[in-house]
C-alpha positions, 0 to 999 in steps of 0.5 A: 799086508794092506798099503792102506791099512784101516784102524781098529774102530773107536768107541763112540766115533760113528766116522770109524765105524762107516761101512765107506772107508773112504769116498772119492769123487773122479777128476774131469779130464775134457779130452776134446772128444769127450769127458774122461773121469779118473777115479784112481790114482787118488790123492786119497788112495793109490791102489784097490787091489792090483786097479792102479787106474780107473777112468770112466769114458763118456756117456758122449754121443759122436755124430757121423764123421766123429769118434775116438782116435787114440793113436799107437801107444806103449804100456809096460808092466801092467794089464788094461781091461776095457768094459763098456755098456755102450758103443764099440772100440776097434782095438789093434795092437802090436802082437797082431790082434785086431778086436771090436769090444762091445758092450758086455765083453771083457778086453784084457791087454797084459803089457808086460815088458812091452807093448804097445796098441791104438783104440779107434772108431771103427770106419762104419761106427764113423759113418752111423754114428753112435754113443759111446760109454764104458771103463778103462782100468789099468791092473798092476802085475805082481812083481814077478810077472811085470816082466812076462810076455805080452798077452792079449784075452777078449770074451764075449758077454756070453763067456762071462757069467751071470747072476740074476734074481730078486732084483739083481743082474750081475756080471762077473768079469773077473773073480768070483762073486754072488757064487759065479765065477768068471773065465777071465784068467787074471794075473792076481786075485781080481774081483770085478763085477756089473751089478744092477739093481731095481729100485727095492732091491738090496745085494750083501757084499761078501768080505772074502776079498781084502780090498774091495770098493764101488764105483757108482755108474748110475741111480742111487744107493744106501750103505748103512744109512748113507746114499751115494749118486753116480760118479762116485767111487767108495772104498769099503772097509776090509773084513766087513760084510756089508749091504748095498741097497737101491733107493732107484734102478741103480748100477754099480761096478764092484771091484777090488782083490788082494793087496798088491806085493808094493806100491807102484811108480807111474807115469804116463802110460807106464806103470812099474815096481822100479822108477828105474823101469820107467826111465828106460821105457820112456828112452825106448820109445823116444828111440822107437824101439817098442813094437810096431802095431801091424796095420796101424805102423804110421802113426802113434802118440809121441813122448810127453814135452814133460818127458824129463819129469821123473816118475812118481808114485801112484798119486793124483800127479799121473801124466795125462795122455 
């Protein structure tokens, strides 16, 4: 069942009928270094599928001596997947795993009951310099997982397949899309997927999935007579087959899956079934009782001041970092 259920088309209502169930422009966050983009939660929408959380980091351009500095950090009861088309992140964390993602590759972090990790530019990056852009989401995990073991899967671009023709390159990253299937175990059914398209170029965009939605990287597309620019994030209407068509070199994220078993509390960078979950991790790590990560045991971001605040329900109210 959907927690945000469409109505029955109307007669005569053309807004009813819209291929885009509904249109979200991201939030701008200046985190100093850069510019983040926070596409969901929403006021407008809570969950696509498990995505819970879709930030876009950059473009953002780091001289020599510069680059991102995200300290040690803990996560519950959720999985991060981190993709990027420029740059690299040296990502470590407290099972040991110490991974540079590059552009193309997929990072998948499942947090479960606890972990915790820190996202660096590496001393070289540092030392040349370089460009840094890509996506952070954050994936709810059915209620019988949001306690499992810690789990962290990286593939290279190599790993994931390809689809190429007529105009079109897609990666798939998790699920199956255009006939390829991705090697990306994922914790519920998961559609995520790089499309590009040369400018002429159209793509159908299978119902197959219940929840499904674009988010819009770059160039410009037409659905159904309407055009979308970059920055945009569009929810798709359940059940209709739909087609995506370039009015320029245009590149879209396509994502979505089934509906997760519930709404989700969030707060921070905690994400839970139960508020009750929350309230004890936000005790644990203000007691330091999450794991350390090895190599990086000195330093970390501590609770929020608004640390009494009590967690919510995936709106736009999420605690920033």
């Amino acid at each position: 069942m959907s927690w945000s259920p469409c109505p029955d088309p109307t007669l005569g209502d053309r807004e009813s009928v819209n291929a885009v169930e509904t249109l979200i422009v991201p939030r701008a966050v200046d985190l100093g270094e850069m510019t983040v983009r926070r596409a969901l939660p929403s006021t407008k929408r809570q969950m696509i599928g498990p995505f819970i959380f879709f930030d876009q980091m950059g473009p953002a351009e780091f001289l020599t001596d510069q680059g991102i500095d995200v300290r040690p950090h803990p996560h519950i009861n959720l999985a991060t997947l981190t993709y990027l088309f420029e740059g690299e992140i040296l990502h470590r964390d407290s099972l040991g795993t110490e991974k540079t993602i590059k552009p193309g590759a997929v990072n998948w972090m499942q947090a479960g009951k606890g972990i915790v990790h820190s996202e660096r530019t590496s001393e070289e990056k540092k030392r040349n310099g370089q460009r840094l852009f890509g996506l952070q989401t954050w994936m709810a995990l059915p209620e019988d997982q949001e306690e499992s073991d810690p789990a962290f899967i990286h593939h290279s671009k190599n790993d994931l397949p390809i689809f190429d023709g007529d105009g079109i390159k897609a990666r798939i990253i998790a699920g199956t899309a255009f006939g390829e299937t991705s090697a990306l175990k994922t914790a519920s059914e998961t559609l995520y997927g790089d499309v590009e398209l040369q400018a002429g170029s159209q793509i159908p965009i299978d119902p197959s999935y219940e929840e499904r939605a674009l988010y819009t990287i770059s160039g410009e597309i037409e659905i159904a007579g309407d055009t979308f620019e970059k920055g945009q994030l569009l929810v798709l209407r359940p059940s209709d087959a739909i087609t995506v068509k370039a009015n320029t070199t245009a590149r879209f994220m396509l994502f979505g899956g089934a509906p997760m078993d519930g709404p989700r509390y969030i707060w921070w960078n905690f994400v839970s079934s139960r508020a009750e979950r929350i309230e004890a991790a936000k005790e644990e790590w203000a007691k330091g009782q999450f794991d350390t990560v090895p190599g990086d045991e000195e330093d970390f971001i501590p609770l929020p001041e608004s640390k009494n605040e009590r967690p919510r329900r995936a709106t736009g109210g999420v605690v920033y970092p």
